[in-house]
N, C-alpha and C positions, 0 to 999 in steps of 0.2 A: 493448492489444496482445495479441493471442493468443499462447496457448504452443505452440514449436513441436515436429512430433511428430518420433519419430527420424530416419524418411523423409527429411525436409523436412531435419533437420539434416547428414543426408549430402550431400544436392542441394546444400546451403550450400557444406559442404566441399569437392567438388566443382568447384564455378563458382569459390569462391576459387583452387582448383590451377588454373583452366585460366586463370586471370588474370584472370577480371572482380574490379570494380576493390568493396570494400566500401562503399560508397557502393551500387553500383547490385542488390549482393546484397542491401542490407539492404531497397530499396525494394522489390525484385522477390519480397519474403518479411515487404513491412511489418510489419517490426522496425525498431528501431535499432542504430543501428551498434554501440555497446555488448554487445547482442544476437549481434552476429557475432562481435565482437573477444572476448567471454566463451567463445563455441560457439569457437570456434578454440584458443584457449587450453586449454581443457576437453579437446581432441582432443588437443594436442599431451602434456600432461600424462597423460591416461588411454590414452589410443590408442584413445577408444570412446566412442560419441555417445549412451550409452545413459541413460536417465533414473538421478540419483542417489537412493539407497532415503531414504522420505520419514519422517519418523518419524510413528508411530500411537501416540503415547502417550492415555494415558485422557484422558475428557474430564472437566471440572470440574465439571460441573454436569447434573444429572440432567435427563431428560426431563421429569419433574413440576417439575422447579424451572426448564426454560427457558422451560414451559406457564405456568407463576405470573409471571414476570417479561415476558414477553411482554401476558398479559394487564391485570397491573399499569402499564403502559406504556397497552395503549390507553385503558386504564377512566380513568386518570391526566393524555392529553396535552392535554387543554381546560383543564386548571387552572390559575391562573394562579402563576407561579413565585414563588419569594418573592425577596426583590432580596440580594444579594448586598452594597448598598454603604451604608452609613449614611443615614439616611433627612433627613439635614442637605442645605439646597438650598446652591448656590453662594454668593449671597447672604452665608446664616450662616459659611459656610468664610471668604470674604472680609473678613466684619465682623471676626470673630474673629484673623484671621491682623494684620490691620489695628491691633487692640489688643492685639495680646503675646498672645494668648491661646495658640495653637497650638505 
């Protein structure tokens, strides 16, 4: 779903006062209705369609370290994974469970 720009969010507000119905807003601006019922809500509460300030905190990880971990990943994705689950087939789980063992 694309984000919508301020423009677009007034035209919303708009078509809601003149009484199209949120349904036919949210198609004519494919969003969801969610999308409008939020954009409306947001107007009634602020009086203003304007983008809320987004925060620019630091980033975590360096550009040499998203370079290493990027590369790491391609050099890496042919390998084959190690298995996660005990290397006992069904069989032995069933023998087992079978004799009190488990």
């Amino acid at each position: 779903m694309p984000r919508l720009r301020e423009n677009e969010r007034n035209q919303l507000i708009g078509m809601i006062r003149g009484g199209v119905s949120v349904s036919t807003v949210a198609h004519h601006f494919n969003v969801t209705r969610r999308t409008v019922y939020v954009t409306l809500q947001r107007e009634r509460a602020t009086g203003s369609q304007k983008d809320r300030p987004r925060r620019l905190g630091r980033r975590k990880t360096t550009d040499r370290e998203d370079t290493f971990i990027r590369l790491s990943h391609l050099r890496d994705r042919l390998k084959r994974q190690a298995r996660p689950w005990p290397k006992s087939t069904i069989y032995d789980r069933t023998t087992q469970s079978q004799n009190g063992l488990c």
